[in-house]
C-alpha positions, 0 to 999 in steps of 0.5 A: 283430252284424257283425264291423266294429261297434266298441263302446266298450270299456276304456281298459286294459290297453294293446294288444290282448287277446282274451276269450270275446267278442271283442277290446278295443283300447286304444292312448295318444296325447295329441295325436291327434284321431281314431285308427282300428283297421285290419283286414287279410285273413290275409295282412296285404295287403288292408285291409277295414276302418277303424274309429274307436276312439270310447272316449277316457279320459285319452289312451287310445283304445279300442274292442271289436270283438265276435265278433274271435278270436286271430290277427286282423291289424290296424294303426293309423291315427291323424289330427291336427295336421301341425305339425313345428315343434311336433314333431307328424308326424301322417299318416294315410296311414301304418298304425302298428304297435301298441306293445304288439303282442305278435306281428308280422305281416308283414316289413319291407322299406325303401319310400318310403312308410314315411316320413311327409314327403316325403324332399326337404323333410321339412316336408310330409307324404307322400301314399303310403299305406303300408298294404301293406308296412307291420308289423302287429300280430296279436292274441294268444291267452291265453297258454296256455304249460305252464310245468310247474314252472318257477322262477327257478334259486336261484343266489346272487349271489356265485355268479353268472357272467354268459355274454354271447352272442347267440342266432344266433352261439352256435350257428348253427355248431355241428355238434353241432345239428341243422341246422335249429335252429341259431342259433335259440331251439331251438338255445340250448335244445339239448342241446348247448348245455345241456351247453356251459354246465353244464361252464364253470359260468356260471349267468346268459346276458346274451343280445343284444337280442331283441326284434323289430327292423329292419336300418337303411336304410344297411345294407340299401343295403349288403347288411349287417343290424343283428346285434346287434339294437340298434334296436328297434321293439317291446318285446313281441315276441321276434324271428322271425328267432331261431325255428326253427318246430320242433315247430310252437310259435310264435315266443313258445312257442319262446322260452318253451320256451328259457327252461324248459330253461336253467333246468332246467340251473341257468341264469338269462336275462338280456336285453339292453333297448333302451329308449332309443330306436327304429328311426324315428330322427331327423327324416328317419326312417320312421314305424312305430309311436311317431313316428305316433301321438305323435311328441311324447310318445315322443320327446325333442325339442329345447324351442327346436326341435322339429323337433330331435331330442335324441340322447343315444344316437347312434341319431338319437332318444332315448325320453321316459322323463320322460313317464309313458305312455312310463315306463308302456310301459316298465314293462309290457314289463318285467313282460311279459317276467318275468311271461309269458316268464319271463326273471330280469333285465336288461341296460340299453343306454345306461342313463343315458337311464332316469334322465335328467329335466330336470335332468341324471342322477338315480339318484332318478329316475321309472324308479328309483323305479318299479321299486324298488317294484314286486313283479314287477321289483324282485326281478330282476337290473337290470345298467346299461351306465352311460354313452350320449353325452348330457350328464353320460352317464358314470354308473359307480357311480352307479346306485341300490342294488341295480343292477349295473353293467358296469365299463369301468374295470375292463376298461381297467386290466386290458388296460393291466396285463396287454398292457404300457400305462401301469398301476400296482399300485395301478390294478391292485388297485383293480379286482381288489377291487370298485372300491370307489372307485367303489361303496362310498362310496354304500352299493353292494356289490363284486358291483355291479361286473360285471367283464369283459375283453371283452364284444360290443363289441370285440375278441374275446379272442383278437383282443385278443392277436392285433391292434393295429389294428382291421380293420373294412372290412367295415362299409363305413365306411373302417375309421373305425367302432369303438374306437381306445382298445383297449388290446391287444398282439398278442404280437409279429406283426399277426394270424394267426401260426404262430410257435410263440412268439408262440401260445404267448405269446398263449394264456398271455396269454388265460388269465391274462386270463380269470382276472383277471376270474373271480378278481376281486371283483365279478360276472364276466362272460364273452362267448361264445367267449373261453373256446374262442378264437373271433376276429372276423377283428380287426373290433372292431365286428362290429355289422353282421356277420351270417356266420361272422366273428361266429358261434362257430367250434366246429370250431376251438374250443380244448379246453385254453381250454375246460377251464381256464376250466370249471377256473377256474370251479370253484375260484371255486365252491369257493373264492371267493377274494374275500368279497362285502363290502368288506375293509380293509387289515391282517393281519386281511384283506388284505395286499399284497405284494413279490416279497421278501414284505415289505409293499408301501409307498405309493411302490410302489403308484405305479410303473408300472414294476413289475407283480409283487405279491402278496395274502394273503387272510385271510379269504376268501369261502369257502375255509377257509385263507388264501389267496395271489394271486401276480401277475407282469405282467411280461416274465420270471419271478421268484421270491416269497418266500412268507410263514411256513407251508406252501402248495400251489398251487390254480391257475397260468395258466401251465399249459394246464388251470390245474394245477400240482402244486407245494407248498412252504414260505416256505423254498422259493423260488417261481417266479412265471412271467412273464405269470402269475397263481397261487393258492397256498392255505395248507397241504397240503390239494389241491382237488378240481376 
């Protein structure tokens, strides 16, 4: 049988799938008339055959092509209505990209002929094929990975602190990897990092989009690229531009291979997902892959005009999770991901999007529903960013049992209290404990709240010190890109200083920061460099900044940082200053007080002129004596009158490494220093950090 014979094949599973036989393709399109599987040359330039997929069940349409092995290249080509006004851009002159490819052929490069209408009008449809510059899919071979033994690390969620950091900028400058593996899969796999991260003690990596995306037009024009990956047009396939070919293991093998050392070390991958829109974008966008073979079901559009594109996202289009193929692409790359590749969970970008149906938010929604009861997802870490820009797009607290959520609130009234902007102590403590004003009423624990000071987006830690005004030309955007709501303070000189004042002013501010987050009740989450005072040059939204301004700059890495936030991370181990379930105020578990000791009173909770106060936490998560939190956000140090018993001091951010030797009794008076937070824990007893 000649190889160009398509037989009927199976509507399922999606994609394509090589057996002993051949390779069975099955792809969805509710509103195609004809698609047609393309088969390339090995170098994915010359197309030698163009075959219609005959079998159609229910919106899928399959064929098997006898005799095909792993590592055939092929594209798509799909026939149907040209109907803009009803949201069909249908052209076969354009090869599409198979959604559930697995591995990409080819790269991508900006070509008039990506665009399925004709630039000037939009309306009519382009007659250039695209076929040579176009992505192609490449069938897999079975997955044929050693996994050995392993498993899923066994952290607890109240052990649990999330490292957020993208792959390249982890380790592209650091020289204690091999040259070649820098900024790779190999590279986070490395020794070196391995060794980074077992000594801060962070047990989950949030890592930065990896699956396989394109740098928009706009940047490429200006010499720029999509860092931080934010624009994907594939849900299957781990990025090459993150492999490093070592030891011959394909781009896939590299990112499995990753994924078994960190968890070797103890150490759970978190991905950030893309899944509310696509590279194509709006109306004027290319068409790749999902806008070709059913711009209408992937997409969605306005009802009254469906040339318009809805864009809940800001990116120019939003996916259709309402659609149960569009639900069902979703839910399969998910399950790839924990299934073949072995990763513990997720991070949501614009995650409002997933559980948006006809009526606005709903945390009962499809997506919900269905992953709640699925046996592979409904047992892995879901973390929601709880807001895009569509309609009703600020979800904080909302997301069902058992998500988590990265709490901005928390990260604005942290930065007020500590960097000098309007803040209460009532504000103040609110975040400290899980935010309950936010979780508890629906039945969420604190550990809901992923708790951060800074995260990719924005301000470094040490620029958030550092810098008052972002400096974003780079972007190319006259500096008007990023946030202007920052809440930081530069310590008393506009970006890089050597008054010894002001840097030692800005170290003790990044300290006492870093401890609120880790101290705090919830889920801490840390961005990759804070801990060793990485800056971005005061750009707070290095999205396009693909250079030593994003990458971590090891060779300037302050080794005091590094040991009191692995220090930090130890006592919060040990310690666990906070329980994992709500407390209530009162002797028995907490008690809010003044610097004189006394309990602090309704009125007082409400005056943003006084930043000190303390908590004595009588049944803490794990430590086996009260402990007492003593906070001072203000300008001077003051002295806390302690309560009745001995204390000695577990941890003063005051200290470069977080110790201080000091142990007293109520009859001692305590100096709280300024811009400090210090935990004392009752009696003699030392930790041993």
């Amino acid at each position: 049988m000649e190889l160009h014979t398509l037989l009927p094949g199976k509507p399922w599973p999606l994609g394509a799938h090589a057996d002993a036989g051949g390779v069975n393709f099955a792809i969805f399109s509710a509103n195609a008339t004809a698609v047609f599987l393309c088969l390339f040359d090995s170098d994915g330039q010359t197309e030698l055959a163009r075959l219609p997929l005959r079998g159609h069940t229910l919106d899928v349409w399959h064929g098997y092509l006898p005799e095909a092995v792993p590592g055939l290249i092929y594209g798509l080509r799909c026939e149907g209505p040209w109907a803009p006004q009803e949201g069909h851009y249908f052209n076969p002159e354009k090869l599409l990209l198979d959604p559930y490819a697995r591995e990409i052929a080819g790269q991508f490069n900006w070509n008039d002929a990506h665009f399925c209408a004709i630039p000037e009008s939009h309306e009519q449809p382009c007659p250039e094929d695209n076929g040579r510059h176009a992505l192609k899919a490449r069938v897999p071979a079975p997955d044929g990975f050693d996994w050995g033994d392993d498993a899923p690390p066994e952290i607890s969620p109240a052990d649990t602190v999330i490292y957020e950091l993208h792959v390249k900028g982890f380790s592209k400058s650091n020289p204690a990897i091999p040259e070649a593996l820098r900024g790779t899969y190999a590279g986070l796999a490395h020794p070196a990092s391995l060794a980074h991260l077992k000594r801060l003690g962070v047990t989950a990596l949030s890592i930065l989009p990896v699956h396989y995306h394109l740098d928009e037009l706009r940047l490429t024009q200006m010499g720029l690229v999509n860092y931080w990956g934010y624009n994907s047009i594939n849900f299957f396939t781990p990025d090459p531009r993150y492999a490093s070919g070592a030891d011959g293991l394909s781009v896939g093998d590299e990112f499995r291979t990753m994924v078994r050392a960190l968890h070797a070390a103890g150490i759970k991958v978190l991905l950030d997902v893309v899944y509310n829109h696509t590279a194509e974008g709006d109306a004027t966008g290319p068409s790749i892959s999902f806008r070709g073979l059913d711009n209408a079901s992937y997409y969605r559009l306005d009802a009254n005009n469906k040339r318009t594109f809805i864009n809940d996202t800001g990116c120019g289009n939003t996916l259709d999770i309402r659609q149960p193929n569009v639900l069902r692409l979703v839910l399969d790359s998910l399950r790839y991901w924990v299934s073949e590749m072995h990763v513990d969970g997720f991070r949501f970008d614009l995650a409002p999007i997933l559980g948006r149906d006809d009526s606005g938010f709903n945390p009962r929604a499809a997506f919900f529903a269905a992953v709640a009861q699925d046996p592979v997802l409904s047992h892995v870490t879901m973390i929601a960013e709880p807001w895009d820009i569509g309609p009703g797009g600020y979800q904080l607290g909302g997301f069902p049992r058992g998500w988590h959520e990265w709490n901005d609130r928390f990260r604005d009234t942290l930065r007020a209290f500590w960097l000098g902007h309007p803040c209460t102590r009532g504000d103040f403590a609110m975040r400290l404990c899980g935010s309950s004003d936010l979780f508890q009423a629906n039945r969420r624990e604190p550990l809901a709240s992923v708790n951060y000071i800074v995260s990719h987006d924005g301000y470094t830690l040490r620029d958030l010190v550092s810098y008052v005004a972002r400096r974003n030309q780079a972007n190319g955007e006259d500096n008007r890109d990023g946030h202007n709501h920052n809440l930081s303070n530069n310590c008393g000189e506009e970006g890089p200083s050597t008054d010894p004042a002001v840097l030692a002013l800005r170290s003790r501010m990044q300290r006492v920061l870093l401890a609120s987050a880790l101290f705090s009740q919830g889920t801490p989450m840390l961005a990759a460099g804070d801990e060793l005072g990485h800056s971005q040059g005061g750009n707070n939204n290095p999205y396009c900044q693909d250079n030593p301004d994003t990458w971590i700059a090891w060779a300037e890495a302050d080794q005091d940082l590094i040991a009191f936030t692995a220090r930090l991370l130890s006592l919060r181990r040990q310690a666990m200053l906070f329980a994992t379930h709500w407390y209530r105020r009162g002797p028995s578990d907490l008690v809010w007080l003044r610097k004189d000791g006394e309990a602090l009173h309704s009125h007082e909770w409400r005056d943003a002129g006084a930043r000190a106060l303390g908590c004595l936490i009588n049944h803490p998560g794990r430590a086996s004596v009260p402990l007492l939190l003593l906070v001072n956000a203000e300008p001077t140090d003051c002295h806390f009158t302690l309560p009745a018993g001995e204390w000695r001091c577990w941890f003063d951010t005051t200290a470069s490494t977080g110790e201080r030797d000091w142990h007293g009794s109520s009859t001692t008076p305590f100096t709280l220093g300024a811009h400090s937070m210090v935990l004392l824990a009752a009696g003699a007893a030392k930790l041993n950090l």
